[in-house]
Every structure is written in structure tokens, then in C-alpha cells.
C-alpha positions in Angstrom: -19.9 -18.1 -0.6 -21.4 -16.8 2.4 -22.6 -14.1 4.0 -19.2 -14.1 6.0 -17.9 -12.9 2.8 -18.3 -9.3 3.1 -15.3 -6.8 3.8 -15.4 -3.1 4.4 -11.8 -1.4 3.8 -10.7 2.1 4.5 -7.7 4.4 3.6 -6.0 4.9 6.1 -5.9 9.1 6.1 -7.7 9.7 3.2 -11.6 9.4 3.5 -11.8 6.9 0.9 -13.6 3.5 1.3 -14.5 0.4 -0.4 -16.7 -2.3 0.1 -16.7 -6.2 -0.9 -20.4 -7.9 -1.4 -20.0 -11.5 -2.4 -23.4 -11.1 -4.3 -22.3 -7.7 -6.0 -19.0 -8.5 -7.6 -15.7 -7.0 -7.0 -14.8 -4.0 -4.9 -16.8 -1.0 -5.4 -15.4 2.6 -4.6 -17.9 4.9 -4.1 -17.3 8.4 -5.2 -19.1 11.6 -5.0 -22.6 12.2 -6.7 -23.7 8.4 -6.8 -21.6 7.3 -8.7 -18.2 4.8 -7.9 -16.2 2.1 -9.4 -15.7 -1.3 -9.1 -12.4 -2.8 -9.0 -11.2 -6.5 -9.4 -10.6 -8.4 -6.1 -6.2 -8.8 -7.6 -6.1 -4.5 -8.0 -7.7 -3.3 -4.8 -4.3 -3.3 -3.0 -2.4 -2.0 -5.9 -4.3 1.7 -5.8 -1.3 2.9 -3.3 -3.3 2.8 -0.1 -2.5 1.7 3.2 -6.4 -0.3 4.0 -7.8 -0.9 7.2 -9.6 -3.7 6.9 -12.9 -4.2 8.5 -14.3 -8.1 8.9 -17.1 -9.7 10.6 -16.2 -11.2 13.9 -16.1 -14.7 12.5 -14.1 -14.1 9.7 -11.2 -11.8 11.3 -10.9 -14.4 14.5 -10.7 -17.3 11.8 -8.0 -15.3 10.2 -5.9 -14.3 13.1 -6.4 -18.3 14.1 -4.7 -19.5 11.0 -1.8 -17.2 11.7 -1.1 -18.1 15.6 -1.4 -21.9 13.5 1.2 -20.7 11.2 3.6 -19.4 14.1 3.1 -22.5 16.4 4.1 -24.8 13.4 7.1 -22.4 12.1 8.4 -22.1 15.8 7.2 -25.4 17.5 10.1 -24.7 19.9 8.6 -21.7 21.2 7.3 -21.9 24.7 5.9 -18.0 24.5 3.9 -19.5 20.8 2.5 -22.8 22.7 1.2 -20.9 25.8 -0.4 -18.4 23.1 -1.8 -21.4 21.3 -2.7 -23.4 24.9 -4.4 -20.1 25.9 -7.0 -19.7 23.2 -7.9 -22.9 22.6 -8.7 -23.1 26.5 -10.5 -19.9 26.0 -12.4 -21.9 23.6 -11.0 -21.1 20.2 -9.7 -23.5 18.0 -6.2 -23.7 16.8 -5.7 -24.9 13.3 -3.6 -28.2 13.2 -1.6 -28.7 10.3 -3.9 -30.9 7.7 -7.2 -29.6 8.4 -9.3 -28.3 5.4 -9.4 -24.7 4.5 -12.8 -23.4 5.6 -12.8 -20.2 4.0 
């Protein structure tokens, strides 16, 4: 666990937030007066909310990473998905290859 382990989420329309602390538990739901709830990491998406989900930097371009790896090995054929994958790794982000180690 790091401190790259963090996520904020929001309700889309609704006001309502929740945050993730790695050295706090599960999910906690604030709510008026003080007071909140904390709800397990497996029910946080089953409350009927569409969440946006806030990340820090590292995390969310790691994320999106393993997804552009995903779509370059699902659709190898793809010129449009190897320029996208040529592009950021000369941009200086690094592609996933299939076999490396999850970090995260």
C-alpha cells in the first residue's frame, strides 16, 4: 500500500462524496453533522450512483495505460491502436507489454 492508494469519488448530480484512505479502511460517506459511514470497498458501486472518480496523477495515467495495453493486444491489427500506443510511449509513457507484473 501506498500513498497512491487514495481515491476521492463523487455522485454525479447529487452532492454526495466518498473518500478511500488506504490507512483508514473502506470508503467513508460523510454525512451531515459529523457523522458518515464507511462502506466496504465490493458495495461502493452498488449504492445506485453514477461516480466520478478522482485519482492522483500517477495512478489514473497508470490506469488508462493498462487499457490502451489491453486494446493494442485485443486489436494488434489496428493501425489507429499502434500509432496511439507509438505516440505515448514516444511521449514518454510506457505501454504495458503483455507479461509484465501488475504494479498496482
Amino acid at each position: 500500500m501506498s500513498s497512491q492508494d487514495w481515491e476521492f469519488r463523487l455522485a454525479e448530480g447529487t452532492g454526495v462524496f466518498a473518500f478511500y484512505d488506504p490507512g483508514n479502511g473502506p470508503w467513508f460517506l460523510p454525512e451531515s453533522s459529523m457523522r458518515g459511514q464507511f462502506i466496504n470497498s465490493g458495495d461502493i458501486n452498488g449504492l445506485g450512483f453514477d461516480w466520478v472518480r478522482f485519482l492522483p496523477a500517477q495512478r489514473a495515467s497508470s490506469e488508462v495505460l493498462k487499457v490502451v495495453a489491453s486494446w493494442r493486444e485485443d486489436h494488434s491489427g489496428n493501425e489507429a491502436v499502434q500509432d496511439l500506443a507509438a505516440r505515448l510511449e514516444r511521449a514518454g509513457y510506457r505501454v504495458p507489454q503483455e507479461g509484465d507484473e501488475d504494479e498496482g
